[in-house]
C-alpha positions as CSV (number, residue, x, y, z in Angstrom):
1,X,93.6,86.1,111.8
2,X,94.8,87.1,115.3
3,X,93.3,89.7,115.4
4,X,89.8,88.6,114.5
5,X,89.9,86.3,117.0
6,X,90.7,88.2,120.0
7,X,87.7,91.0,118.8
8,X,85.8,87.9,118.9
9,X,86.6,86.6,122.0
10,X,86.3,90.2,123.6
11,X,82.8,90.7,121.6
12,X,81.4,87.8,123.1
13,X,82.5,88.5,126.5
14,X,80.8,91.6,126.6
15,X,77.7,90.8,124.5
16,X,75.6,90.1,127.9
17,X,76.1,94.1,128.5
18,X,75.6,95.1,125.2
19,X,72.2,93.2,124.4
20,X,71.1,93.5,128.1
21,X,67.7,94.4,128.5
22,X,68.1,95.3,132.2
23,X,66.4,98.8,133.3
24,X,67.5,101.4,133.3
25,X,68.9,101.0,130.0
26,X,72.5,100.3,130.4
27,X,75.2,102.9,128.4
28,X,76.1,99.5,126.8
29,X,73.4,98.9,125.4
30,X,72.9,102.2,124.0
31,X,76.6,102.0,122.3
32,X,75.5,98.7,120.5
33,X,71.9,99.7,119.3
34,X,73.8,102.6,117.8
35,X,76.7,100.5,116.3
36,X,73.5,98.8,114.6
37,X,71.3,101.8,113.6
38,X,73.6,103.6,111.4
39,X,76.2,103.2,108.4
40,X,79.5,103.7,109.6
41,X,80.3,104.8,105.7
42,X,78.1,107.9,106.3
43,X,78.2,108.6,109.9
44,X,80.7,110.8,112.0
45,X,80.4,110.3,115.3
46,X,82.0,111.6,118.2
47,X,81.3,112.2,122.2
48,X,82.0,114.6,125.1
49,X,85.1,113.5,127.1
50,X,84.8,111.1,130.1
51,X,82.5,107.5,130.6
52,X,80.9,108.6,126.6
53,X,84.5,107.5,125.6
54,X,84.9,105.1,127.7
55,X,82.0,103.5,126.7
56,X,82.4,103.4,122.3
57,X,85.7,103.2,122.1
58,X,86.4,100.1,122.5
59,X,82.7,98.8,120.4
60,X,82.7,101.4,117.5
61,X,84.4,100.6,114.5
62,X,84.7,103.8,112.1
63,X,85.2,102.9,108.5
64,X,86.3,105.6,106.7
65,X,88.6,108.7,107.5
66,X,86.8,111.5,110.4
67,X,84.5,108.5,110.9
68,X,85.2,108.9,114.6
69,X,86.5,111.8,116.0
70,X,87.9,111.5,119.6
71,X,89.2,113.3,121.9
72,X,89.4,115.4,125.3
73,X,91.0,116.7,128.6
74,X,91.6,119.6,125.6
75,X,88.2,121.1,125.0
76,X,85.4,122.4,127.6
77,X,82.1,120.3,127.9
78,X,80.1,120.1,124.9
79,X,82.4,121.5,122.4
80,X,81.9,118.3,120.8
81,X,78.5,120.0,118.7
82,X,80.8,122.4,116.9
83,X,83.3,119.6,116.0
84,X,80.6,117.6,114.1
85,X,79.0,119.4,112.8
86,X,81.7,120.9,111.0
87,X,82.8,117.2,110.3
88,X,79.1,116.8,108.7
89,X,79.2,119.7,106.7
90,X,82.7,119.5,105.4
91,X,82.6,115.9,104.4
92,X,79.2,115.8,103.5
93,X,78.3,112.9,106.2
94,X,74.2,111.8,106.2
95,X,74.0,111.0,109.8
96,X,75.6,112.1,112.5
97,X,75.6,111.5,116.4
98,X,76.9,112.7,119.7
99,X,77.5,110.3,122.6
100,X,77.0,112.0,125.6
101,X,75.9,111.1,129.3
């Protein structure tokens, strides 16, 4: 139950961000319109290294195994379209979607 309380607590203290309808759009926002547009059952998703991270890591909740594929500091720039791909293919994924800036 500790645990579903502090998400809570650290949910709500970022839910201005997150639903803010300030312009430009902030990266925020884009995480949690994503978070509601697809089904974490049949999505992979992933992100080129840097703010991308920064910014779903600590939102996105992946709900089965390759869900969510992070990394970086390992990889050049953009290596992140090979990686899902291969993800989707392999796994046979519907949806999936690359964070970047």
């Amino acid at each position: 139950m500790e645990v579903r309380s502090v998400k809570e607590n650290f949910l709500k203290k970022w839910m201005p961000r997150l639903t803010s309808d300030a312009e430009p759009i902030s990266p925020y926002r884009v995480i949690w319109e994503l978070i509601k547009a697809v089904d974490p059952k049949k999505t992979v998703i992933t992100h080129d290294s840097g703010c991308p991270r920064d910014q779903l890591v600590p939102f996105y909740e992946a709900t089965v195994p390759r869900g969510y594929i992070g990394w970086g500091k390992s990889t050049p720039l953009g290596s992140s379209l090979g990686i899902i791909w291969n993800n989707k293919i392999f796994f046979n994924l519907s949806s999936m979607v690359i964070r970047n800036p």
